[in-house]
Steps between C-alpha positions, in 0.01 A plus 500: 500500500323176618854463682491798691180404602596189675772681674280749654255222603811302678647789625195560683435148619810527695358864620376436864090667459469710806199475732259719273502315236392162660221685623394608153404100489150437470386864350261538183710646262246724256506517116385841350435616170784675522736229626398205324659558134818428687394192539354382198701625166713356247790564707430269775449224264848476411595406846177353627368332182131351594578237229772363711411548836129364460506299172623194610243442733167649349366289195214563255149462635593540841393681806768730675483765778754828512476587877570865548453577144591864516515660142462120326892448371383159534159490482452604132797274403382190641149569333693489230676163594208319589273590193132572415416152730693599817419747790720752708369610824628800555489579836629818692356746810491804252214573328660733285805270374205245445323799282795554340600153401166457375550805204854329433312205443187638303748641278710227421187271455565290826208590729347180424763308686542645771304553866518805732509444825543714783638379813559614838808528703404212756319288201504391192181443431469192257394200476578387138811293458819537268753272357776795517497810763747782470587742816758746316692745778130505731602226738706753717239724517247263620475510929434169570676256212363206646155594453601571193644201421213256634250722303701407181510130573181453474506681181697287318395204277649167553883540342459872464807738578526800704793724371583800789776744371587750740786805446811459545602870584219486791479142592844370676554100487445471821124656491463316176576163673313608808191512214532178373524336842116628541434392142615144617314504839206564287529191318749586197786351373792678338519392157742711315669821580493697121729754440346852391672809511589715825232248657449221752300248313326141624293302352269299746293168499305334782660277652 
């Protein structure tokens, strides 16, 4: 199955996109109650394991930000990760996926770890600082990436890591590498380029 996967997401790399669907660059793409168990269930974890794709970098005690949090896939699991002395910052422009992360996490006993914060599409709004910041298929959405990317500069603690996965069925290389050349004129440094499934993953340092 995992197979067939990658085939689809080559087949379509070598797809040319037609002109409608660069324009869909830089729109807010909107969780709703009804949409978001597709994107956080058991099901996903098999092929986009928050263990793997986050765990290397997040440590216990630590402060991390999940920009564009959406349902909290990875939210709740790196509460998990970074224990009862760490934070995650949760941070998203929907009230209502904030509201509904925050029941996840008052069942699961995790409320204590973790900030809300709402954001707006132009801003993010903070001022507190994190040694790891994960942007998981937002970055595309966002209109201006270089904002975007200066904001979360200054967000970062000395050493800290920015991880931006973006979709592979939606994202060609191209646009991909067109996003990391504003991620470098805002000060950041490829690092590593991790491989995560039917995605376009890099993980970024300043440079």
């Amino acid at each position: 199955m995992i197979k067939r996967l990658n085939k689809k997401v080559n087949a379509m790399e070598t797809t040319p996109r037609k002109p409608a669907e660069k324009k869909a660059q830089g729109n807010l793409c909107r969780y709703s109650p009804w949409t978001a168990p597709f994107f956080d269930n058991l099901v996903r974890k098999i092929f986009q394991n928050p263990e793997k794709i986050a765990g290397p970098y997040v440590r216990p005690g630590m402060t991390v930000m999940d920009i564009g949090c959406g349902p909290g896939f990875f939210t709740l699991a790196m509460a998990r990760m970074v224990g009862p002395e760490g934070r995650v910052i949760a941070i998203d422009m929907q009230q209502e996926m904030l509201d509904l992360v925050k029941r996840k996490s008052d069942r699961l006993g995790l409320s204590d770890r973790i900030r809300f914060h709402r954001c707006r599409q132009d801003s993010l709004g903070m001022g507190e600082k994190a040694g790891f910041i994960l942007s998981f298929y937002m970055v595309h959405e966002v209109p201006d990436r270089g904002a975007l990317f200066r904001q979360v500069s200054g967000l970062l603690e000395p050493g800290g890591k920015y991880l931006i996965v973006e979709p592979g069925f939606h994202v060609s290389q191209e646009a991909f590498e067109d996003t990391l050349r504003h991620a470098e004129e805002a000060g950041f440094a490829v690092e590593e380029r991790p491989k995560v499934m039917m995605s376009r993953a890099a993980l970024l340092g300043k440079s």
